[in-house]
C-alpha positions as CSV (number, residue, x, y, z in Angstrom):
1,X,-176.4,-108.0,31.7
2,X,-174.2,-105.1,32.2
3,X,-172.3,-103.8,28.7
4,X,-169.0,-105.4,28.0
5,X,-166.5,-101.9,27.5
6,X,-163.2,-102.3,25.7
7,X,-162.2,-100.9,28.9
8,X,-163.3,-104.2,30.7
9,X,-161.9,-106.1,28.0
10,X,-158.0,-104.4,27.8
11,X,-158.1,-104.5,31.9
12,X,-158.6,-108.3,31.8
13,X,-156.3,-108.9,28.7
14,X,-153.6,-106.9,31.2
15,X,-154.1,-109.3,33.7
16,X,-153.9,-112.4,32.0
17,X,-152.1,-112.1,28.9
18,X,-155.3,-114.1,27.5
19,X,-156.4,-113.4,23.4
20,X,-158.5,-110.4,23.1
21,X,-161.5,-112.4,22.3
22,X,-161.3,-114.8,24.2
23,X,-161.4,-112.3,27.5
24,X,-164.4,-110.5,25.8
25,X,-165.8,-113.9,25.7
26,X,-165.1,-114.8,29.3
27,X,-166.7,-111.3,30.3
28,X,-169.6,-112.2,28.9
29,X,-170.2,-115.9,30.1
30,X,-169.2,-113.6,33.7
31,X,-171.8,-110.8,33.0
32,X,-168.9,-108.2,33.5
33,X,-167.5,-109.6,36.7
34,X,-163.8,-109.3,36.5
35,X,-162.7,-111.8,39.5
36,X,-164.9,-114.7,37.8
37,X,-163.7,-113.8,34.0
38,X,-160.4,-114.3,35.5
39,X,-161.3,-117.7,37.0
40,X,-162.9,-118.6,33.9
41,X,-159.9,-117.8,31.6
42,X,-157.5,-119.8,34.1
43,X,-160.2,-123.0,33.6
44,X,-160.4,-122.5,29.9
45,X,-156.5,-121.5,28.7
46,X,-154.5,-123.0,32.3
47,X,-151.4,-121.2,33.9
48,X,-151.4,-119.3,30.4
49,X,-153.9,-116.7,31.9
50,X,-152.2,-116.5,35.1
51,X,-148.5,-115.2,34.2
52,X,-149.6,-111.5,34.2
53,X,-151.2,-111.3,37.1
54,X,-148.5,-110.3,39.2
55,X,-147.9,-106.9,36.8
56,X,-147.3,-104.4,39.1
57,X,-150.2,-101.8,38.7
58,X,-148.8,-98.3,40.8
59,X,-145.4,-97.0,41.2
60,X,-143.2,-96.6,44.5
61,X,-140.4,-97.9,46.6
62,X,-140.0,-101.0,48.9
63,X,-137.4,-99.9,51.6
64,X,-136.1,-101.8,55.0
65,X,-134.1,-100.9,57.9
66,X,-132.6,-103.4,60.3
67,X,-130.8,-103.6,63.3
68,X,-129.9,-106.5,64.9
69,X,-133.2,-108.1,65.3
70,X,-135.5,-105.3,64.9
71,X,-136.8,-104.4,61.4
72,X,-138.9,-102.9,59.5
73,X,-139.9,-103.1,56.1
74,X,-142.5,-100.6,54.2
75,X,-143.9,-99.8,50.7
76,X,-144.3,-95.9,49.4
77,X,-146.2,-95.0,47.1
78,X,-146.1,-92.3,44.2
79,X,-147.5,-91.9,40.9
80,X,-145.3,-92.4,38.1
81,X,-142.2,-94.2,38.0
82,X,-139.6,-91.0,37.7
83,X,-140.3,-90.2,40.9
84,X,-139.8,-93.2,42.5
85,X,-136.2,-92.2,41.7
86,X,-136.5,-88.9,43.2
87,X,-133.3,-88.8,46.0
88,X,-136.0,-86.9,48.1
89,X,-138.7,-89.3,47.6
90,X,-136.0,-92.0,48.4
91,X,-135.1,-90.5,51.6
92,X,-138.1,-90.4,52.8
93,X,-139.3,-93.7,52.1
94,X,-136.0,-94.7,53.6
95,X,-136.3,-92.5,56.9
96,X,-139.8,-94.2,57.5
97,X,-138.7,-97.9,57.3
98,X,-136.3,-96.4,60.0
99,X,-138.8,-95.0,62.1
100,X,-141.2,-97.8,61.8
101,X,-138.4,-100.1,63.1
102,X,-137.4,-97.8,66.0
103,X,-140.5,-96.4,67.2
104,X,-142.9,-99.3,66.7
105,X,-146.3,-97.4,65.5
106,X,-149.4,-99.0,65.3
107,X,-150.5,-98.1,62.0
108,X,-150.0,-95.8,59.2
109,X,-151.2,-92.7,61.3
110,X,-149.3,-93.6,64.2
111,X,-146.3,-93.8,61.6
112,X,-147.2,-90.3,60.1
113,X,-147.4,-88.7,63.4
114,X,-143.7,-89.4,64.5
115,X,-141.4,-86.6,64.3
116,X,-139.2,-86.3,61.5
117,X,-137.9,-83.4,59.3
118,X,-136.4,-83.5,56.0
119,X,-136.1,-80.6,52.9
120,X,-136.9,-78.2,55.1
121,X,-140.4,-79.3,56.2
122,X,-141.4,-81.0,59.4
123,X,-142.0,-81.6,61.9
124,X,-143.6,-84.8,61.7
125,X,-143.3,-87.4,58.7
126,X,-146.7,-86.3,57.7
127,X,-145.7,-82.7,57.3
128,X,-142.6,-84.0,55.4
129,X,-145.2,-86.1,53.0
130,X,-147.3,-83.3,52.4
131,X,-144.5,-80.7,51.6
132,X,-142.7,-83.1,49.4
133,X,-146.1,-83.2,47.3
134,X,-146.1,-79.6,47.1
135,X,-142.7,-79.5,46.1
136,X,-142.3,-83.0,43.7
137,X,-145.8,-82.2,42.1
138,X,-146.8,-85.8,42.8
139,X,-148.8,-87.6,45.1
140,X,-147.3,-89.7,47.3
141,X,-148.4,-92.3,50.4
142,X,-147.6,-95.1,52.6
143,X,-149.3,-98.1,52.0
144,X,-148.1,-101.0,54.6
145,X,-145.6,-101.8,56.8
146,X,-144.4,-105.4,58.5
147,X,-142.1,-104.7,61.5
148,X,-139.9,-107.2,64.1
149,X,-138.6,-107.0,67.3
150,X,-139.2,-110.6,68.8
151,X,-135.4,-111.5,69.3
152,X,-135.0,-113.7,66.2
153,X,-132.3,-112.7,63.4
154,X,-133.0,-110.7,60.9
155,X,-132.1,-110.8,57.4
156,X,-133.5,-108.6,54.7
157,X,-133.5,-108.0,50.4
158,X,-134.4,-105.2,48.6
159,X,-134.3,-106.5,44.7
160,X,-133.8,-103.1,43.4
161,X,-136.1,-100.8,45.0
162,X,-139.8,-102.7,43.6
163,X,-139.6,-106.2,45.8
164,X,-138.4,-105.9,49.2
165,X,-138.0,-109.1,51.6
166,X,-137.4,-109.6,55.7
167,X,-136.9,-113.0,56.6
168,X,-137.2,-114.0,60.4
169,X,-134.7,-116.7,61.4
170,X,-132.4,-118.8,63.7
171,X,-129.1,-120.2,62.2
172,X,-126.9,-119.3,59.3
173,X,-127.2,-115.6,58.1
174,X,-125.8,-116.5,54.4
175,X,-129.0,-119.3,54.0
176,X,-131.1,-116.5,55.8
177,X,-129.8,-114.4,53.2
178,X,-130.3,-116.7,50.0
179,X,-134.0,-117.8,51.1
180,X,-134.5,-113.9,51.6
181,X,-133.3,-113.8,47.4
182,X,-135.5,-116.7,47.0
183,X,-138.8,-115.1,48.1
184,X,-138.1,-112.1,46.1
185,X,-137.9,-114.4,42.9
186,X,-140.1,-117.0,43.6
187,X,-142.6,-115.2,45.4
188,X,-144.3,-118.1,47.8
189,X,-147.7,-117.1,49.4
190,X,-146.8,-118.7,53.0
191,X,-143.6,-120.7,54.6
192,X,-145.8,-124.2,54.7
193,X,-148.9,-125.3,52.9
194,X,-150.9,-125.3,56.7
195,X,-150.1,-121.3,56.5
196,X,-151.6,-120.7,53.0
197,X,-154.8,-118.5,53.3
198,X,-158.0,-120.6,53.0
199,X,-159.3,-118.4,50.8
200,X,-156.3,-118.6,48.2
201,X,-157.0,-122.3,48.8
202,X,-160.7,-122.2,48.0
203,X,-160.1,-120.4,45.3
204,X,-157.7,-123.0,43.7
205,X,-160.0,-125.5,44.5
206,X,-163.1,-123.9,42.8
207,X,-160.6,-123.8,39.3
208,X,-159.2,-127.1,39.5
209,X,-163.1,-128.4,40.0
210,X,-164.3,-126.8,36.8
211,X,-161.0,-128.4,34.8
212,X,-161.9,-131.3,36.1
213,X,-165.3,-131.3,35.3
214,X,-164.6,-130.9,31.8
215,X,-162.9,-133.9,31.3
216,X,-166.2,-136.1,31.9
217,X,-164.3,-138.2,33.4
218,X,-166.5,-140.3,36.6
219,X,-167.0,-138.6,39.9
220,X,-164.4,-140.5,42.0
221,X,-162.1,-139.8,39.7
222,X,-163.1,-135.8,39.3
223,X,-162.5,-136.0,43.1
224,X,-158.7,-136.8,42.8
225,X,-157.8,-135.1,40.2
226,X,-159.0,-131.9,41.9
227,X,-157.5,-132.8,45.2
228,X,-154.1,-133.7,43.1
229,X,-154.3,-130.2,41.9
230,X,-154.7,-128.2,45.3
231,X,-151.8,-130.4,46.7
232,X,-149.7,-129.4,43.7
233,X,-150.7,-126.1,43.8
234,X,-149.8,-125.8,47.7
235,X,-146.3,-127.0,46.9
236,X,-145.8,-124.2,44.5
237,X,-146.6,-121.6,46.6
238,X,-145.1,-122.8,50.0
239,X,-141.8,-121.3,50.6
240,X,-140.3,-124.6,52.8
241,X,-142.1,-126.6,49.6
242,X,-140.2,-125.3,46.6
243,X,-137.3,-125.7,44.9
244,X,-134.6,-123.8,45.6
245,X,-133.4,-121.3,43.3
246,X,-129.9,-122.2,44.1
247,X,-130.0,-126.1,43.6
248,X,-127.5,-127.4,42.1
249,X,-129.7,-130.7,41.4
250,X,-133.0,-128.9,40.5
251,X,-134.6,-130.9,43.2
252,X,-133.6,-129.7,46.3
253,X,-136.3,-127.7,48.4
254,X,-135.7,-124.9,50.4
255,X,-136.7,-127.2,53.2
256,X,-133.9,-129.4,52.7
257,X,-131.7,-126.4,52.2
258,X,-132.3,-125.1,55.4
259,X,-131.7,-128.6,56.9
260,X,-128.2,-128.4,55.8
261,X,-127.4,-125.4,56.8
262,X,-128.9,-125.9,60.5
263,X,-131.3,-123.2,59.9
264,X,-134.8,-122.6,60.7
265,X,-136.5,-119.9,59.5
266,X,-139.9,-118.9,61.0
267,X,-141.3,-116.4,58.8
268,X,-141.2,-113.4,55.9
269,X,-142.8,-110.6,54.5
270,X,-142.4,-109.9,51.0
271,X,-143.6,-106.6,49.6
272,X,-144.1,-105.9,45.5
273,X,-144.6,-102.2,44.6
274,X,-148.0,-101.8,43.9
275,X,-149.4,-105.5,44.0
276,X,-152.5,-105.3,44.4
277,X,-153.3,-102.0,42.9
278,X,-155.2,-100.7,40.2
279,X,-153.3,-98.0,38.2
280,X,-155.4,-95.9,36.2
281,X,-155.1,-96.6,32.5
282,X,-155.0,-92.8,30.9
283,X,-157.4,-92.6,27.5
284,X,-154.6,-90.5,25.0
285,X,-157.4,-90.8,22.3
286,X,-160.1,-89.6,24.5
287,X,-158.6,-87.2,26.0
288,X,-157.3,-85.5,22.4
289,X,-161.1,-85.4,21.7
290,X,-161.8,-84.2,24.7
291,X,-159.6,-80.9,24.4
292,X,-161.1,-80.6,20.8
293,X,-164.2,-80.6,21.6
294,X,-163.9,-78.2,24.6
295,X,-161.9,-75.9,21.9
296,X,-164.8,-75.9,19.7
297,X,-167.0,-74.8,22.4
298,X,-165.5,-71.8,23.0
């Protein structure tokens, strides 16, 4: 079995808010495997390990461009958080949601090939990228893009410049615009339950059969308890399925929301700033020793 490093143990601690021991412990029972010590904290402690998952792990902007019904939203990435607030890093992060929604590029070197100058560099975004490295002293890239031009209406939320929402719609552009809020703080996985991922669902499933194991209760009974917990768990992270932010009862789902505003919205993207991402976790301690120690060799 592979040796459990405090490393292992602070990365999993980061991601779940669990006790220090008891992530050491579920590292163990994983034989190092991350994922599965995850899984096993989530059986063992509940949504308690779960909360700090969604910690953003790299720094960047979200930025979107619309017009009419064509848009664009895209995520840039940098290194540290100051220069995410760079005016120059902002414009460009800005100026390629605009080209994305204009020009309609395949992928991210389609994107980077377009032409586009800015600081004095150019003449395509890429050149731009490159020389605002040289000059920022930071690395920077474009991670993903979502883009749409299918004729529906458009409405789009930038919560700061970290979470970024498009919502694709027909109907009322004030709802549009209060379900595009909604994503951004509630953060669904798909519009209905039939669009969440199967592997999300799988994965749900898998937990909620190990809870129920535990509670040695007959099989039958195991059986609904576990499909009671995927249904659940569907409604939470369906967009049409939760409740509204803005209800005034508490109750009332975004569904019926919609209904009364006689709109239909067919889809979203929401981006987070660096979901997804392992940021690299700098050693101050070892890297004091490290200088020493290179002192003392000269």
């Amino acid at each position: 079995m592979p040796a459990i490093t405090a490393s292992m143990v602070a990365e999993l601690r980061a991601k779940t808010d669990a006790p220090m021991m008891e992530c050491k412990k579920a590292l163990t029972e994983a034989e190092g495997d991350l994922v599965r010590a995850e899984e096993i904290l989530r059986v063992k402690l509940g949504n308690k390990a779960g909360k700090a998952a969604s910690r953003v792990t790299a720094e960047g902007v979200v930025a979107a461009s619309v017009n009419g019904t064509t848009g664009a939203l895209i995520e840039v990435n940098c290194e540290t958080d100051f220069v995410s607030k760079n005016d120059s890093f902002l414009a460009f992060a800005s100026a390629a949601a605009k080209l994305v929604a204009e020009h309609n590029p395949a992928d991210v070197a389609a994107l980077s090939a377009l032409p586009y100058e800015q600081d004095t560099f150019g003449p395509t975004l890429e050149d731009v990228r490159k020389g605002l490295i040289g000059k920022i002293g930071e690395n920077m890239s474009i991670r993903r893009f979502k883009r749409y031009a299918d004729g529906g209406q458009l409405a789009s939320y930038l919560h700061g410049t970290r979470i970024g929402v498009i919502v694709e719609f027909d109907g009322d552009a004030v709802a549009a615009k209060d379900v595009a809020m909604h994503v951004a703080a509630m953060k669904p996985a798909a519009l209905s339950s039939s669009e969440v991922s199967a592997e999300l669902v799988e994965k749900e499933r898998k937990i909620a059969a190990e809870k129920a194991a535990e509670s040695g209760k007959p099989a039958e009974i195991v059986a609904k308890m576990v499909e009671g917990s995927v249904q659940k768990f569907l409604k939470e992270v369906s967009l049409l399925d939760q409740v509204f932010v803005k209800a005034a009862d508490g109750k009332q789902t975004v569904a019926a929301y919609l209904k009364g505003a006689s709109t239909n919205v067919k889809g979203f993207t929401l981006y987070v700033v660096g979901e997804g991402i392992e940021k690299k976790q700098d050693d101050f301690a070892a890297e004091v020793a490290a200088q020493v120690a290179a002192a003392k060799g000269q």
